[in-house]
C-alpha positions as CSV (number, residue, x, y, z in Angstrom):
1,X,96.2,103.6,141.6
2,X,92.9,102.0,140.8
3,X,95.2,100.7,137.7
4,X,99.0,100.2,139.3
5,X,98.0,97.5,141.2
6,X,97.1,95.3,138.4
7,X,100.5,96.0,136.7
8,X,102.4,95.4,139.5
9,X,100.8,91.6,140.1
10,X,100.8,90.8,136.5
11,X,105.3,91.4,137.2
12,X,105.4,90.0,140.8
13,X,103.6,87.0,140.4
14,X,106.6,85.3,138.5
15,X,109.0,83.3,140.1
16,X,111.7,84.1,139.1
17,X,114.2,86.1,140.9
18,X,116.6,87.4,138.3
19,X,114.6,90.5,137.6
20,X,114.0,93.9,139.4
21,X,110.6,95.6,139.0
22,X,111.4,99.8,139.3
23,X,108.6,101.5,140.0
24,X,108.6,105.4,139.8
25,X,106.2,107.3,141.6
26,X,106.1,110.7,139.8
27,X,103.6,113.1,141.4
28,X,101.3,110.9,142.3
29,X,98.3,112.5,144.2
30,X,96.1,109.2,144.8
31,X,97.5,106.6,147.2
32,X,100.2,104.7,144.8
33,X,102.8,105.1,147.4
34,X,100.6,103.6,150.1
35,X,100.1,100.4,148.4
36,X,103.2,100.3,147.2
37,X,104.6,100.3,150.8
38,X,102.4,96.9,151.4
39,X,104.3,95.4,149.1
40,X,107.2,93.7,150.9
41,X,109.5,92.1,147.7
42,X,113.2,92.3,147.0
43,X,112.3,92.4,143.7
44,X,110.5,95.6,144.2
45,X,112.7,99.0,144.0
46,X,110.7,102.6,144.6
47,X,112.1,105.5,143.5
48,X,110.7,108.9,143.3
49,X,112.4,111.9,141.2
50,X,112.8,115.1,143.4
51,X,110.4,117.2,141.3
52,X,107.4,116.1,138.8
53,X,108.8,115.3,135.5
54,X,107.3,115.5,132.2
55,X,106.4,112.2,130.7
56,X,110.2,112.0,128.5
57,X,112.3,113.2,131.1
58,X,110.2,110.5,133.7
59,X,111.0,107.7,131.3
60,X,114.4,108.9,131.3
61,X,114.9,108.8,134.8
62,X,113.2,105.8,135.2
63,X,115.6,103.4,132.9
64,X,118.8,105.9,134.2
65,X,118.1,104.4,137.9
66,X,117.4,100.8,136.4
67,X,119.7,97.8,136.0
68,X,119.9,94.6,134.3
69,X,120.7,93.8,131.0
70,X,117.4,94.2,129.2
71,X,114.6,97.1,129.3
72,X,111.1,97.0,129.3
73,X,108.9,99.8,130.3
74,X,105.3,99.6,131.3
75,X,102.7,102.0,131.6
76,X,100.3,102.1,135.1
77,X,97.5,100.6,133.3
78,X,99.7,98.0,131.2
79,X,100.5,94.6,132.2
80,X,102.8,91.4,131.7
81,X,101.3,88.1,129.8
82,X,101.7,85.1,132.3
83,X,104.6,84.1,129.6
84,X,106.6,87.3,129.5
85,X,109.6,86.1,131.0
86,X,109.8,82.3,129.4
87,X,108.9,83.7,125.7
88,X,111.5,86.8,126.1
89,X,114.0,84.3,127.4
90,X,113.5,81.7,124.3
91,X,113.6,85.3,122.1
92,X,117.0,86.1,123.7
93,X,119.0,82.9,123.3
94,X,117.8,82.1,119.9
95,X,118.5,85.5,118.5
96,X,121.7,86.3,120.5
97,X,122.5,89.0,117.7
98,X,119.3,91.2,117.9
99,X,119.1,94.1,120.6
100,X,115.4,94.7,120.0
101,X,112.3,92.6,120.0
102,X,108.7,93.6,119.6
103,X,105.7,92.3,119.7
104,X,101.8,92.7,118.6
105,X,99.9,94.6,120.6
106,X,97.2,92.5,123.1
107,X,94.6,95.5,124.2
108,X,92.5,95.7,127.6
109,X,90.4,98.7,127.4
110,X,89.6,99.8,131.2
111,X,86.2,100.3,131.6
112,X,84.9,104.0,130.9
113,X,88.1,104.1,128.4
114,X,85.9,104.0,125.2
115,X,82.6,105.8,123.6
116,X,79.4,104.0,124.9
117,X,79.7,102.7,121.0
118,X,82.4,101.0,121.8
119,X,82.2,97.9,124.2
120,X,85.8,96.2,123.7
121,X,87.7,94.9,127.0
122,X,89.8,92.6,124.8
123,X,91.4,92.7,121.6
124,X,94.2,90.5,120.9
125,X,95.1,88.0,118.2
126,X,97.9,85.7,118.4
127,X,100.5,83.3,116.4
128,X,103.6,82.1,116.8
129,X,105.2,83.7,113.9
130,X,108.3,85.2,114.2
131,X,110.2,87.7,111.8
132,X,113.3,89.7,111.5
133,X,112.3,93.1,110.1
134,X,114.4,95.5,108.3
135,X,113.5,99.2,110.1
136,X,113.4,101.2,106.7
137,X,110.5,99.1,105.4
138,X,108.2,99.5,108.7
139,X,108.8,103.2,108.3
140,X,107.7,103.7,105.1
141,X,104.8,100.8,105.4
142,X,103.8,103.5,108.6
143,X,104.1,106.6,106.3
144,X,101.9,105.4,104.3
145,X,99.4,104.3,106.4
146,X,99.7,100.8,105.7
147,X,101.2,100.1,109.5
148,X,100.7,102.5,112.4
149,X,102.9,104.1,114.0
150,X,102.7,102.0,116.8
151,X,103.5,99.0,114.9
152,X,106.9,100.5,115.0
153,X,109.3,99.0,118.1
154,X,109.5,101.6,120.8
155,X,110.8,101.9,124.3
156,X,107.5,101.2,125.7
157,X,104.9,98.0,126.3
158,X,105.4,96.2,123.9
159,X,109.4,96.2,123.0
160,X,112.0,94.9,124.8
161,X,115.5,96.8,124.2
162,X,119.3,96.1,125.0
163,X,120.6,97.9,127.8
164,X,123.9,98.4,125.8
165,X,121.8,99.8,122.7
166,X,119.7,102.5,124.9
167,X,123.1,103.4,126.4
168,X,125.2,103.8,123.1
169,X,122.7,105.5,122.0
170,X,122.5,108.2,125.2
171,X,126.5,108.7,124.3
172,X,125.9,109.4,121.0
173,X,123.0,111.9,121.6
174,X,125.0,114.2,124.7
175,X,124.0,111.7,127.5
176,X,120.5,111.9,127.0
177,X,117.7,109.0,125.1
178,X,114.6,111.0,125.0
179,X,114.7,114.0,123.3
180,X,110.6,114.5,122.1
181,X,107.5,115.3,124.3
182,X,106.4,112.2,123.0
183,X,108.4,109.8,124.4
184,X,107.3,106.2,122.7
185,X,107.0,107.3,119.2
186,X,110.6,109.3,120.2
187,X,112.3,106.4,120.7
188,X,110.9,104.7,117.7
189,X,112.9,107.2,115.6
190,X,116.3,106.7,118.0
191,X,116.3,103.0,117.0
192,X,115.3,103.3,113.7
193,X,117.8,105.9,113.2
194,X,120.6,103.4,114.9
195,X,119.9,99.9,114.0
196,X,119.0,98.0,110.7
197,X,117.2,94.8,112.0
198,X,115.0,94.1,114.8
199,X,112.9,91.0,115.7
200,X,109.4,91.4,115.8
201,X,106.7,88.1,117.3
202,X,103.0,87.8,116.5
203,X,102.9,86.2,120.1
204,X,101.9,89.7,122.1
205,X,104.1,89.4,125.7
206,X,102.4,92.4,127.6
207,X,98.9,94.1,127.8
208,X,98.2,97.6,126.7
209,X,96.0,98.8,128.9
210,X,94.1,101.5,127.7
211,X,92.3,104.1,130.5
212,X,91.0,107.4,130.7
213,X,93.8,108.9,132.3
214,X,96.2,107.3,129.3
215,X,98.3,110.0,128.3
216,X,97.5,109.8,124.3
217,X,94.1,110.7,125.1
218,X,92.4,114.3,124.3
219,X,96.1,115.8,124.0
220,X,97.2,115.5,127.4
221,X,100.8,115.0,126.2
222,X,100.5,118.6,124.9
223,X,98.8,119.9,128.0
224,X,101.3,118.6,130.0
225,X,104.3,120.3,128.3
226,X,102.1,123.5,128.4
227,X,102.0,123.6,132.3
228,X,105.4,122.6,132.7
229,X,107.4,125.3,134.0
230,X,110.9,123.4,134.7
231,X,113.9,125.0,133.0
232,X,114.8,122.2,131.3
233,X,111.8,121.1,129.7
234,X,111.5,119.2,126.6
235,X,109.7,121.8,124.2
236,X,107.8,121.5,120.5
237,X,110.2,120.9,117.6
238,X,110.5,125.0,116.6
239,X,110.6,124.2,113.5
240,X,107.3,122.7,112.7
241,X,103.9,124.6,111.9
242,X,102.0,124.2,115.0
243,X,98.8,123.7,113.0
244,X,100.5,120.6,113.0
245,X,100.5,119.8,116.8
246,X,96.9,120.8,117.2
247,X,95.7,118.1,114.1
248,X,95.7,114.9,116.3
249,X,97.2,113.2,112.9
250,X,99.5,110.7,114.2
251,X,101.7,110.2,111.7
252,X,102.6,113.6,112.1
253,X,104.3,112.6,115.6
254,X,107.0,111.3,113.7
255,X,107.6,114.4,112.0
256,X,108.4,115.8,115.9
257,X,109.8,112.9,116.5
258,X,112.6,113.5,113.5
259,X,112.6,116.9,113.6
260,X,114.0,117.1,118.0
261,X,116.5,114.3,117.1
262,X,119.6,115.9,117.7
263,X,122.0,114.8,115.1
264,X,121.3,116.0,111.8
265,X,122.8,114.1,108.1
266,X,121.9,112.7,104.8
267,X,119.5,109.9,106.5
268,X,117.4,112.5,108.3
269,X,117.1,114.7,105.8
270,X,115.5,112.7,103.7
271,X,113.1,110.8,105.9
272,X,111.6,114.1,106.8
273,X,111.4,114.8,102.9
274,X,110.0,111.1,102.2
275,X,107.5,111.8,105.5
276,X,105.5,114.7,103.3
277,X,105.5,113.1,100.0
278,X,103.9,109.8,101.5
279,X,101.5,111.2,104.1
280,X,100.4,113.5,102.0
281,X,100.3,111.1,99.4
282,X,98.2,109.2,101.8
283,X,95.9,112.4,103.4
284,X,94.9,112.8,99.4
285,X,94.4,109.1,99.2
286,X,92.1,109.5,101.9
287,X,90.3,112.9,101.4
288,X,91.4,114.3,104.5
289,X,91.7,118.3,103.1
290,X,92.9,119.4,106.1
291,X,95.6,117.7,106.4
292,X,96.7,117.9,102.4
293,X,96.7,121.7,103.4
294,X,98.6,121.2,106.7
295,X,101.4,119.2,104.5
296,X,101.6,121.8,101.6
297,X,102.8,124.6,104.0
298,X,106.0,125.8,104.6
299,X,105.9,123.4,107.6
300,X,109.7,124.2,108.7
301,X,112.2,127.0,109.1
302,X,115.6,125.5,108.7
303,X,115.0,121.7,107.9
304,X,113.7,121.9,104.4
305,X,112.9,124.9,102.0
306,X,109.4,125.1,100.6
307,X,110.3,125.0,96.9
308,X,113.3,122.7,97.3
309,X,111.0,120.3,99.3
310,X,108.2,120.5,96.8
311,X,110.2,120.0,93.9
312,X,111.0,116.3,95.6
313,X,107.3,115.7,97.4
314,X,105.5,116.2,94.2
315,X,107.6,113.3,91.7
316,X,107.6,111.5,95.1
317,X,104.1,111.7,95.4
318,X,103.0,110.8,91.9
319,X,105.3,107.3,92.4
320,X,103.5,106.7,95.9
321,X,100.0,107.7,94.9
322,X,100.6,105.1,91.6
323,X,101.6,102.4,93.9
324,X,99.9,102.8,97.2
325,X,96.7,101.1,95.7
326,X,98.4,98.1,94.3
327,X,100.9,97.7,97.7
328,X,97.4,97.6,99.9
329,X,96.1,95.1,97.9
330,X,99.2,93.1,97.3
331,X,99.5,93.2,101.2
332,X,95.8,92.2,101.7
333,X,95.8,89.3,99.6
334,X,99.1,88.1,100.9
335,X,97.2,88.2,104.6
336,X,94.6,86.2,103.6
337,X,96.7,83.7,101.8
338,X,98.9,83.2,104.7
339,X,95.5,83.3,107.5
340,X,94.6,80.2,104.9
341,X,97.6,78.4,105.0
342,X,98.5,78.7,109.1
343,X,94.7,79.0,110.1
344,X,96.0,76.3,112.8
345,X,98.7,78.7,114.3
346,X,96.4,81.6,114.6
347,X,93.3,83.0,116.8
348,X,92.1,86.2,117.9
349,X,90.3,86.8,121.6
350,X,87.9,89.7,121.7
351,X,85.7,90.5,124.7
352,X,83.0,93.4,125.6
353,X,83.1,94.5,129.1
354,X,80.9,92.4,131.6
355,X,81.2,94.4,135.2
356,X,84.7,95.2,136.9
357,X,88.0,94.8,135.6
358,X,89.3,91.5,137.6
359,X,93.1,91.6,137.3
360,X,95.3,90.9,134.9
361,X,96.3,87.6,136.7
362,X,93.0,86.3,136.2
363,X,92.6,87.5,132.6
364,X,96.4,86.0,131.9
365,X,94.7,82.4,133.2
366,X,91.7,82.6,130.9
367,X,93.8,83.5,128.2
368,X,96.2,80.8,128.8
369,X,92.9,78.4,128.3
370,X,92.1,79.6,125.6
371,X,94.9,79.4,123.8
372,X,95.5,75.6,125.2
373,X,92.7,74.7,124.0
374,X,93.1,76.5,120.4
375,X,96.9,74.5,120.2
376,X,98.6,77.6,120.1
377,X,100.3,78.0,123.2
378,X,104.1,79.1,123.3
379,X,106.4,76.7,123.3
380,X,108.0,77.3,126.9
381,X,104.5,77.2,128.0
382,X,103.2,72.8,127.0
């Protein structure tokens, strides 16, 4: 609760009325459902699933009992930028083609969220550069380590997807999106796996709020599907070593990811052969030996045979070992060339925390400020 207030504010204080905010209230033991009863908004729609749901099947039932033509899903602890709806609006009727656009990630780390090390409340850097990207290349730039994974659109934060894309995609998968205990990288895979293109802005539209009861922290994901006792539960990929699970290696939540989606083929197939050669490609790179070993086991049963799947990982490996050097640098260089040449159209906001969080609404006005003042303010926004 202490965080679904500020998400809930950072929606509601638009005026616009062409909208609905859902809110699902899934075994909530604090007093969500109190404040949420305060709230007296047409807007506003409650719902609550008849049991507690794991985190997939929640997100599931939450965009099943949602309408509208577009899909955006929020965390408790995330929030909307004061420009969400203007920007996505602009995004929609330029690009009238496109069923998904993401954006770069603008952090807010809740207090007590990070090591004492670690200070950050803010971390966000924004421009208003705008590309179509082709899905294949993200993947393999997040194979090897050159993007993470969560550079990759997902139904989550910080991607907004076509209704009629999430639902052609639920036909062609037996009536059911989410398929993985881990529902954001899941869905990752779904669109990569039924789209070519997507739109992606340097001009962040949400907040990721990041708080100690964020479910991608200490394996709670994995400790949830552990006490789950529902018949229908989402379960592990069978398939996969469970060394695997235990390694915290993200990358290797695309392997899950790949290995529960349900239809099988060419494409599959050999992304899950191309995910070994290049993140182990990259684990060697790296000198993580743990995870080199993790790779080189007979890591499934069905999907791809040891020696068969060696005989491709190792060529594969020489060719991205060779060129993963050369395709950091070439990417580095091209970064700083193009930081030089729009240093104008860019800046980046960090802040340490400084007492209690004050509310997205209030950090959405100092940001706006700020970015007036650096002449970098959307468009929809002057």
């Amino acid at each position: 609760m202490p965080y679904l207030r500020h998400a809930v504010e950072s929606v509601l204080i638009s005026k616009r009325k062409d909208f609905e905010l859902v809110v699902s209230v899934n075994g909530s033991t604090d007093d969500s459902n109190e404040f949420l009863s305060t709230i007296r908004d047409s807007r506003l729609r409650i719902i609550t699933p008849h049991e507690e749901l794991q985190m997939s099947q929640h997100y599931e039932f939450a965009i099943l009992n949602s309408k509208g033509d577009w899909v955006q899903v929020l965390g408790s602890d995330d929030g909307l930028q004061a420009w969400y709806f203007e920007v996505a609006d602009e995004l929609i009727s330029k690009f009238p083609r496109i069923d998904i656009f993401s954006w770069s990630r603008a952090y807010y780390y809740w207090p007590d969220s990070n090591s004492k090390e670690d200070n950050r409340a803010v971390d966000v850097k924004f421009s208003k550069r705008i590309r179509e990207k082709s899905f294949n290349t993200s993947y393999f730039e997040t194979l090897l380590s050159i993007k993470s994974i969560f550079d990759l659109p997902q139904t989550y934060t910080c991607t907004l997807v076509s209704r009629s894309l999430i639902d052609a995609i639920r036909i062609k998968l037996g009536g059911k999106f989410f398929h993985s205990i881990i529902p954001d990288v899941y869905s990752g895979i779904c669109l990569l796996m039924n789209q070519n293109k997507y739109l992606h802005s340097h001009y962040p539209l949400t907040w990721v709020g990041t708080s100690p009861k964020s479910m991608s922290r200490d394996n709670k994901i994995y400790n949830e599907f552990s006490n789950s006792h529902r018949v229908d539960s989402i379960t592990l990929a069978s398939r996969i070593n469970q060394s695997i699970h235990a390694s915290e290696y993200s990358p290797y939540y695309l392997l899950e990811a790949l290995c529960q989606y349900p239809l099988a083929g060419a494409k599959r197939s050999f992304l899950l052969h191309s995910f070994q050669a290049a993140t182990l490609t990259a684990a060697i790179i790296r000198r993580q030996w743990k995870h080199v070993l993790s790779l080189m086991r007979p890591n499934f049963q069905n999907d791809l045979k040891p020696i068969f799947s060696m005989s491709i990982i190792l060529p594969l490996s020489l060719l991205l070992l060779a060129s993963y050097g050369p395709a950091r640098l070439i990417s580095r260089i091209f970064r700083k060339v193009h930081n030089l040449l729009r240093f104008n159209s860019e800046a980046t906001f960090r802040a340490v925390q400084n007492g209690d969080f004050v509310g997205y609404i209030a950090l959405n006005a100092h940001i706006s400020l700020f970015l007036s003042r650096k002449g970098i303010i959307a468009d929809s926004l002057k």
